[in-house]
C-alpha positions in Angstrom: 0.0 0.0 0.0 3.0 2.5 0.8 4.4 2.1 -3.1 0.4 3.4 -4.4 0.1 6.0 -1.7 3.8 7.4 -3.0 3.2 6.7 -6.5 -0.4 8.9 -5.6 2.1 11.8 -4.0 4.4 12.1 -7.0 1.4 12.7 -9.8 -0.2 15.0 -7.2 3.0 17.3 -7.6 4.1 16.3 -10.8 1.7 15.3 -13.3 0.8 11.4 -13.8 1.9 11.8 -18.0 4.2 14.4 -19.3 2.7 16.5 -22.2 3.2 15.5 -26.0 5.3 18.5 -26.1 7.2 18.0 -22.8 8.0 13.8 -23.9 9.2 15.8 -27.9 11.7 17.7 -25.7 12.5 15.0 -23.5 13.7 12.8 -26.2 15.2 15.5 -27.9 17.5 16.9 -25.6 18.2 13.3 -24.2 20.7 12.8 -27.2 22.9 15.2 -26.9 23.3 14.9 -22.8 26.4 13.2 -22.5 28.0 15.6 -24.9 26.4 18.8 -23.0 27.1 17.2 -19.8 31.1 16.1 -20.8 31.5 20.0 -22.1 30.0 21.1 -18.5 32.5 19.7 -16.9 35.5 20.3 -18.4 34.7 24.3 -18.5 33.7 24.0 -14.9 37.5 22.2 -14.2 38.9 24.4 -16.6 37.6 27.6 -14.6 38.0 26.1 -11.2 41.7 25.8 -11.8 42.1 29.2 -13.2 39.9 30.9 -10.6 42.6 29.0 -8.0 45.5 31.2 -9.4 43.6 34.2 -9.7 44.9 37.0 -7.0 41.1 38.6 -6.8 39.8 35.1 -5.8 40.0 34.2 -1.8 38.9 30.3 -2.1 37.0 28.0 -4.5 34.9 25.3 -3.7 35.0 22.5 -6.5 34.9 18.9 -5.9 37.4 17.8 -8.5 39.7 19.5 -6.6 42.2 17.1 -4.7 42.4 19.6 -2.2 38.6 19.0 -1.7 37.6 17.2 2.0 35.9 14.7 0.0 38.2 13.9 -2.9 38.9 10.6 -2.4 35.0 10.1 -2.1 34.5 12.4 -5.2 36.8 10.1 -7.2 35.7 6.6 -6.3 32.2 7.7 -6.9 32.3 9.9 -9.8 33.8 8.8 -13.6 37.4 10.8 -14.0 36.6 14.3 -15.0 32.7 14.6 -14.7 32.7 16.2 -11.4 30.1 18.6 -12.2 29.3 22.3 -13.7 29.2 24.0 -10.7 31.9 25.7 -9.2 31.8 28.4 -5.7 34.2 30.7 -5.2 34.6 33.7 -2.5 36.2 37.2 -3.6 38.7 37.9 -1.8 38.2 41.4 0.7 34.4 41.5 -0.9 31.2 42.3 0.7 28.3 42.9 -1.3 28.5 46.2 -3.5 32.0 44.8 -4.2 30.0 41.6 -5.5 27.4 43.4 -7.9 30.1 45.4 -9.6 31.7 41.9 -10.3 28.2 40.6 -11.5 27.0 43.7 -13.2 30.9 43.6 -15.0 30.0 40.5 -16.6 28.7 39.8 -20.2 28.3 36.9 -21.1 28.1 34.7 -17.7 24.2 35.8 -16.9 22.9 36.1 -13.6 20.5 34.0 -12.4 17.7 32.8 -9.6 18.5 29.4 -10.6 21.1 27.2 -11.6 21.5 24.7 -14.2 21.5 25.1 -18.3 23.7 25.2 -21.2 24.3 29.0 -20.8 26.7 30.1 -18.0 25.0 31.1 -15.0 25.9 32.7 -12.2 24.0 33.8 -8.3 24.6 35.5 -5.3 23.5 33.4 -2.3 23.2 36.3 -0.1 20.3 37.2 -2.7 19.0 34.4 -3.7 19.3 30.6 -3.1 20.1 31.8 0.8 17.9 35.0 1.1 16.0 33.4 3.6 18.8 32.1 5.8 19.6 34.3 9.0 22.9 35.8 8.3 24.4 34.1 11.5 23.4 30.6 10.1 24.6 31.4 6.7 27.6 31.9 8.5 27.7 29.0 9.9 27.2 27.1 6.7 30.1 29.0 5.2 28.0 31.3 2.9 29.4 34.8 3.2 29.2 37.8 1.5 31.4 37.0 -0.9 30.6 33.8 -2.3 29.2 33.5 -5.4 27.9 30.3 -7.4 28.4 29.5 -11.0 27.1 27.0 -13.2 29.1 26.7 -16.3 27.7 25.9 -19.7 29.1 24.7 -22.9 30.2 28.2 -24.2 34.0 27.9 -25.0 36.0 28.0 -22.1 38.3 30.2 -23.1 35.4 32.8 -23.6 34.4 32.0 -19.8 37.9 32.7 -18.7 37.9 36.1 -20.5 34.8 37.4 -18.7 35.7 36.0 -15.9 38.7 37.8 -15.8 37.9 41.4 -17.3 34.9 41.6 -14.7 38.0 40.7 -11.8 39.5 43.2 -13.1 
């Protein structure tokens, strides 16, 4: 009886069938998903790296890193190389109007509510994703001021890099 009473909770939120439209994109986009999701990877691994070196950056969280707390876990679980498109990394000295002159410096990285796409996105935790948070908790957690979050797409890296690096300034 639990499995039909689940099964019940899930349409409820979700929808018994997906759409004709939604199950055309589905199938679609489903075909090129390795690629997108190989492409997501490497930029995020790519920028990771170079946001290490960078003298504006104060720390960045990515768990490819093998300076990660969990990168042994990180590489038993996860294939060599897809550790994921999203990288977090903390401006060193910022607080928030230091932060949206950073983000409103960018072009082609766009900000966002939300992460996840084949564009470049970016947030500010403080704003969004954490708004609700009590500072002192996000403190706690190890959000601060000057974290942001970005989800890297499958523009060229090298293009990432650049705007990355002229809104560091």
């Amino acid at each position: 009886m639990y499995q039909k009473e689940r099964c019940a909770d899930v349409q409820r939120a979700c929808g018994p069938v997906l759409g004709p439209f939604e199950s055309y994109l589905a199938m679609r986009g489903i075909k090129t998903l390795p690629l997108r999701i190989e492409r997501q990877c490497a930029n995020t691994r790519r920028v990771a790296e170079w946001l290490t070196a960078h003298p504006a950056i104060e720390r960045v969280h990515f768990p490819g890193h093998s300076a990660h707390p969990d990168a042994a876990t990180v590489r038993r679980l996860l294939p060599e190389g897809l550790y994921g498109a999203l990288v977090s990394f903390e401006l060193k000295g910022a607080g928030r109007a230091e932060v949206f002159r950073f983000l409103d410096r960018l072009k082609l990285i766009v900000r966002a509510t939300s992460l996840g796409d084949v564009h470049s996105l970016i947030l500010y935790p403080v704003m969004s994703s954490h708004r609700d948070v009590p500072p002192e908790q996000r403190a706690r957690l190890g959000i601060g001021e000057n974290l942001v979050r970005l989800s890297c797409g499958i523009e060229a890296a090298e293009d990432l890099l650049a705007d990355l690096e002229q809104a560091l300034g």
